[in-house]
N, CA, C and O of each residue as an XYZ file, in Angstrom:
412
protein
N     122.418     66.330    113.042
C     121.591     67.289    112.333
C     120.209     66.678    112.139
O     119.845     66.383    111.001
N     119.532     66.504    113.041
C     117.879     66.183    113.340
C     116.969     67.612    113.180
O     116.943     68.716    113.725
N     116.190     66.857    112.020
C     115.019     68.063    112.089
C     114.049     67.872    112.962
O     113.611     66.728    112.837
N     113.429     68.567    113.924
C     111.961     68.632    114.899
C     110.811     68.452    113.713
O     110.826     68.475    112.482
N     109.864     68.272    114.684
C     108.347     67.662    113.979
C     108.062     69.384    113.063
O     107.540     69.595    111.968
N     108.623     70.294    114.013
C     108.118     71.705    114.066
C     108.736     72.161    112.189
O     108.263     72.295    111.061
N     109.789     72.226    112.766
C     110.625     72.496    111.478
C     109.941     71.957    110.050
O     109.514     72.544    109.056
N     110.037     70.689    110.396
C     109.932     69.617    109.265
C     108.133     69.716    108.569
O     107.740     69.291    107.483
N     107.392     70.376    109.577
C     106.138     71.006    109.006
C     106.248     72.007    108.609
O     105.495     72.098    107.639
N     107.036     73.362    108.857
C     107.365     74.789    108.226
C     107.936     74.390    106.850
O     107.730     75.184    105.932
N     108.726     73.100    106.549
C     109.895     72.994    105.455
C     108.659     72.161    104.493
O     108.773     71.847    103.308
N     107.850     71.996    105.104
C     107.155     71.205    103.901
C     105.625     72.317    103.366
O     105.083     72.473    102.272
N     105.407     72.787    104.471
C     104.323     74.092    104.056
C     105.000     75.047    102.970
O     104.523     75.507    101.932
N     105.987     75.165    103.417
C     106.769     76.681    102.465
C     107.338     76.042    100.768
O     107.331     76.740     99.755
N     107.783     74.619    100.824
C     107.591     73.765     99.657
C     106.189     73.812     99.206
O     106.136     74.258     98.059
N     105.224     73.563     99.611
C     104.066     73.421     99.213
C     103.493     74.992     98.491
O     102.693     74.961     97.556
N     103.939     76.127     98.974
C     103.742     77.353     98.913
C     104.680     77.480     97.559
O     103.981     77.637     96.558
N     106.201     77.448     97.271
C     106.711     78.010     96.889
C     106.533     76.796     95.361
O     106.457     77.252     94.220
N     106.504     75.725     95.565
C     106.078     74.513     94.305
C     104.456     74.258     93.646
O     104.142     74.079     92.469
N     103.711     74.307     94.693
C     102.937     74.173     94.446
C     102.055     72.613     94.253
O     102.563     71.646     93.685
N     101.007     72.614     94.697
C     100.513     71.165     94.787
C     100.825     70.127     93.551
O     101.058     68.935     93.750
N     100.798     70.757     92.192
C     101.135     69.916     91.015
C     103.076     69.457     90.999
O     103.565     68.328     90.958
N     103.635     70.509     91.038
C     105.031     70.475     91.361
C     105.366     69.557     92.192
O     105.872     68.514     91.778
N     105.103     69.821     93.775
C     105.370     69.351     94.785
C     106.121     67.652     94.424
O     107.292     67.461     94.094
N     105.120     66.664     94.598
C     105.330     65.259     94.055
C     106.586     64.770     93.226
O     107.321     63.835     93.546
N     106.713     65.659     91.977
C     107.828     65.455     91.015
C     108.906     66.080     91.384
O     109.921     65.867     90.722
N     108.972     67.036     92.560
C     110.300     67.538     93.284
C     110.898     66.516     94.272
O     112.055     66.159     94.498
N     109.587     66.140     94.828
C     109.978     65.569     96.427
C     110.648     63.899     95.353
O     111.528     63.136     95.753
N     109.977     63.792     94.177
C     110.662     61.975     93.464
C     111.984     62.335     93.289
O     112.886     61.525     93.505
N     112.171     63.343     92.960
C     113.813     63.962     92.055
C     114.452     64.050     93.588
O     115.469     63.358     93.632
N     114.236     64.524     94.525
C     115.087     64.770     96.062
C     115.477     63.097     96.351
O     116.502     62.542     96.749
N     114.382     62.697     96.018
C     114.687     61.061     96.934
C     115.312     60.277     95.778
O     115.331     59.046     95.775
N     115.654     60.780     95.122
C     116.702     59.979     93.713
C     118.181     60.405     94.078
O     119.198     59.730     93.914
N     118.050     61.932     94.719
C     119.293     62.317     94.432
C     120.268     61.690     96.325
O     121.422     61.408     96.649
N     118.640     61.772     97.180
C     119.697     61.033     98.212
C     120.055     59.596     98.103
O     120.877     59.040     98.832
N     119.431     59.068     97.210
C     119.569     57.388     96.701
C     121.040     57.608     96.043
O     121.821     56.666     96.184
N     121.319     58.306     95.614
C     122.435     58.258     94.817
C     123.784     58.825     95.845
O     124.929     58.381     95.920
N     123.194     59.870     96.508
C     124.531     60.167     97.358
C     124.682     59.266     98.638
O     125.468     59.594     99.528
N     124.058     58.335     98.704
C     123.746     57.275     99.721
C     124.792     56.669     98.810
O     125.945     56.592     99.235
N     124.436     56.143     97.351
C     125.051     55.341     96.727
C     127.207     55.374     96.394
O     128.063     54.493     96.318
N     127.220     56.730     96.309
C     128.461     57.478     96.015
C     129.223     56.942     97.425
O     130.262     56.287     97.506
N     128.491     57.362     98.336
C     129.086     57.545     99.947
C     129.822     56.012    100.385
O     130.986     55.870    100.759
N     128.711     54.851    100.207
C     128.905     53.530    100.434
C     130.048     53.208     99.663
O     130.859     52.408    100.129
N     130.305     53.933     98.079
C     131.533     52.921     97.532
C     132.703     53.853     98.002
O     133.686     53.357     98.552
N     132.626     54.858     97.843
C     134.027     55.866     98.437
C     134.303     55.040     99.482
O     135.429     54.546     99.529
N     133.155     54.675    100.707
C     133.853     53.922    102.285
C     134.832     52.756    101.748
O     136.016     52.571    102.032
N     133.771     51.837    100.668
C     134.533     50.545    100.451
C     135.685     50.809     99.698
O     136.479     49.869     99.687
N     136.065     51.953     98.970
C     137.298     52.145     98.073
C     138.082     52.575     99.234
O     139.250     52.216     99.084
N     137.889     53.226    100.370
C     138.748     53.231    101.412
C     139.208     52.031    102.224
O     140.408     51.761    102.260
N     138.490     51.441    102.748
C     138.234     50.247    103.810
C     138.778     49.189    103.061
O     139.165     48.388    103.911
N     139.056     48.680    101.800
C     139.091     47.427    101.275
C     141.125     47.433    101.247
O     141.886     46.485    101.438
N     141.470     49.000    100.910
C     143.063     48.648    101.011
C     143.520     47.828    102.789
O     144.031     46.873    103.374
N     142.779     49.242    102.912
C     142.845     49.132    104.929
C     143.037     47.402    105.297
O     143.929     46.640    105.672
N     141.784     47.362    104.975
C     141.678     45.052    105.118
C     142.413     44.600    104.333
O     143.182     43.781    104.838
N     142.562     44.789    103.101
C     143.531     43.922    102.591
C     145.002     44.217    103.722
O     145.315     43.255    104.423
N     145.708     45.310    103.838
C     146.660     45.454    104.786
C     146.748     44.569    106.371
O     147.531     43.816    106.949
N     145.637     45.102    106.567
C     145.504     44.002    108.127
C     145.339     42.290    108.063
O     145.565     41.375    108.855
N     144.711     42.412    106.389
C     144.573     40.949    106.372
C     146.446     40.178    106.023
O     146.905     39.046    106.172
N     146.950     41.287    105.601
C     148.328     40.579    105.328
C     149.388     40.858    106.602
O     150.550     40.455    106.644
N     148.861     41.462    107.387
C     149.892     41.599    108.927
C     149.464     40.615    109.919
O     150.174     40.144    110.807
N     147.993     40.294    109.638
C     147.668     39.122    110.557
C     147.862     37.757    109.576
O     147.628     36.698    110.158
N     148.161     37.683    108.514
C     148.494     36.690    108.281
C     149.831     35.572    108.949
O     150.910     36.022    109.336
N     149.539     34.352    108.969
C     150.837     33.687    109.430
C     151.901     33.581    108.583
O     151.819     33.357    107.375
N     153.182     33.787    109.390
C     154.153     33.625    108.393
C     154.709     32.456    107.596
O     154.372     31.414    108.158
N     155.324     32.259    106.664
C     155.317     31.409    105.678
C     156.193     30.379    106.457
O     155.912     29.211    106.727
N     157.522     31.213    106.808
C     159.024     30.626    107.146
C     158.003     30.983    108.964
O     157.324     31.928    109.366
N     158.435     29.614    109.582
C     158.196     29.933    111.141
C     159.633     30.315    111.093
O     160.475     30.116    110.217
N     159.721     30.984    112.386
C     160.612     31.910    113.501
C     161.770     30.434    114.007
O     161.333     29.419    114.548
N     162.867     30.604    113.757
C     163.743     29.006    114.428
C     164.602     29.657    115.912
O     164.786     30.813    116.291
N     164.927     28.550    116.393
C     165.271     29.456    117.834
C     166.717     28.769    118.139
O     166.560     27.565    118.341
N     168.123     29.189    118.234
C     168.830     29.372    117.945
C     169.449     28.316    119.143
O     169.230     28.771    120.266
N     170.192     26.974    119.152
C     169.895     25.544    119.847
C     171.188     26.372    120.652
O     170.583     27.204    121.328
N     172.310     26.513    120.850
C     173.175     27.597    121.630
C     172.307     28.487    122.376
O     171.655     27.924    123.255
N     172.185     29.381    122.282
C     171.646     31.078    123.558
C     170.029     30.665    123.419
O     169.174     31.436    123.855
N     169.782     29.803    122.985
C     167.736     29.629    122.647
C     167.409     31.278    122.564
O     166.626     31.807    123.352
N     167.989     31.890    121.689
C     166.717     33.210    121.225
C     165.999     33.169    120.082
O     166.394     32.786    118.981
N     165.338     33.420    120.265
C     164.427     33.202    118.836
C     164.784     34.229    117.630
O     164.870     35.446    117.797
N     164.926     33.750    116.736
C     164.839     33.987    115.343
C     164.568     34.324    114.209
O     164.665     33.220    113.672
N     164.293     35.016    113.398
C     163.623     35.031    111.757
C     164.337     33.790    110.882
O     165.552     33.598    110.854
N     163.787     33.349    110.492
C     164.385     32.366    109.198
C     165.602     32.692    108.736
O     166.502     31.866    108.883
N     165.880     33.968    108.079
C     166.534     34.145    107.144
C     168.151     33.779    107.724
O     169.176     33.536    107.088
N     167.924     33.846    109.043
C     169.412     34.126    109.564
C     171.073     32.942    109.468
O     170.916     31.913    110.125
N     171.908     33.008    109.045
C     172.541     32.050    108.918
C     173.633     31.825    110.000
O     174.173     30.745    110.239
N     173.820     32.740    110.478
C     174.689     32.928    112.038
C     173.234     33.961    113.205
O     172.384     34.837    113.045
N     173.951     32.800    114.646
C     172.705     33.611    115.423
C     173.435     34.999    115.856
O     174.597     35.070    116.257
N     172.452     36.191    115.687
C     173.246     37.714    116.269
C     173.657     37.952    117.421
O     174.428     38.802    117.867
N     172.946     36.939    117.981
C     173.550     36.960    119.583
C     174.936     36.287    120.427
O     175.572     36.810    121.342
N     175.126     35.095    119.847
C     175.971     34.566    119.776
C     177.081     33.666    118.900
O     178.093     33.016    119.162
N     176.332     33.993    117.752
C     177.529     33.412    116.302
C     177.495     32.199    116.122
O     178.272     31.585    115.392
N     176.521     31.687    116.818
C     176.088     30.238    116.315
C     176.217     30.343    115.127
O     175.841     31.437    114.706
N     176.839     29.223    113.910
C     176.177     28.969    112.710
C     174.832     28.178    112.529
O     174.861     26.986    112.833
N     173.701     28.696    112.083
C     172.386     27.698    111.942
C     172.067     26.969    111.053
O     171.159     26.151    111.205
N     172.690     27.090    110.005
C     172.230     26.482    108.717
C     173.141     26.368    108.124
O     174.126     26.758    108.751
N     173.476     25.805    106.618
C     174.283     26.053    105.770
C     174.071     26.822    105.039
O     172.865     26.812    104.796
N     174.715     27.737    104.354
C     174.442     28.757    103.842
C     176.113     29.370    103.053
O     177.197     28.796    102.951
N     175.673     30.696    102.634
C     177.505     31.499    101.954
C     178.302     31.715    103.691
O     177.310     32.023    104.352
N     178.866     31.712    104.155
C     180.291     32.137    105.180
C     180.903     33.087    104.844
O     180.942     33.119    103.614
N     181.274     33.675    105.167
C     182.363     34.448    105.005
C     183.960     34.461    104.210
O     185.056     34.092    104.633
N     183.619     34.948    103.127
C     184.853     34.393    102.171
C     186.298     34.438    102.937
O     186.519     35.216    103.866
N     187.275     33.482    102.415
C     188.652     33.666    102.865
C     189.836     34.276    102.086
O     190.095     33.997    100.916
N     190.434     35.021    102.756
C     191.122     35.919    101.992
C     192.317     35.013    101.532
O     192.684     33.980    102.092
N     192.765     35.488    100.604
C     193.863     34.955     99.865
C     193.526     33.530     98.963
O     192.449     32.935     98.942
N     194.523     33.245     98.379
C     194.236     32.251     97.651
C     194.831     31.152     97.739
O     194.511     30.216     97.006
């Protein structure tokens, strides 16, 4: 939405017409306050958007705490948490087992 040289001389003659030379000045200060301000509104709405956004990407690209272990039987790789491998039932760690029935 670009105004021409053309336009932008009709829009300021017909201001000049309809305000008047004393007017004029104290309209055109009050216009350029109010785009200062919706300039101002616009910039924090982006950053009240954009800052969850980054915080999110900043925590998916973060590295993980627990590295990934890779399972010394079938070598597939891993999440931490795992205490038998899913692929092949390796036990990896010590950890709870599987209770035994009876007493």
């Amino acid at each position: 939405m670009f105004v021409s040289f053309e336009q932008l001389v009709l829009l300021l003659l017909l201001a000049f017409i309809l305000f008047g030379p004393e007017k004029l000045p104290e309209y055109a200060k009050k216009l350029g306050r109010l785009v200062a301000r919706l300039r101002q509104a616009s910039s924090e709405m982006t950053q009240q958007v954009q800052q969850p956004l980054k915080n999110l990407q900043d925590h998916l690209e973060s590295p993980k705490i627990y590295p990934d272990i890779t399972c010394p039987q079938c070598r597939q790789t891993l999440d931490h948490d795992f205490i038998f491998c899913p692929h092949c039932g390796h036990r990896l760690k010590e950890g709870p087992g599987p209770q035994q029935l009876g007493g």
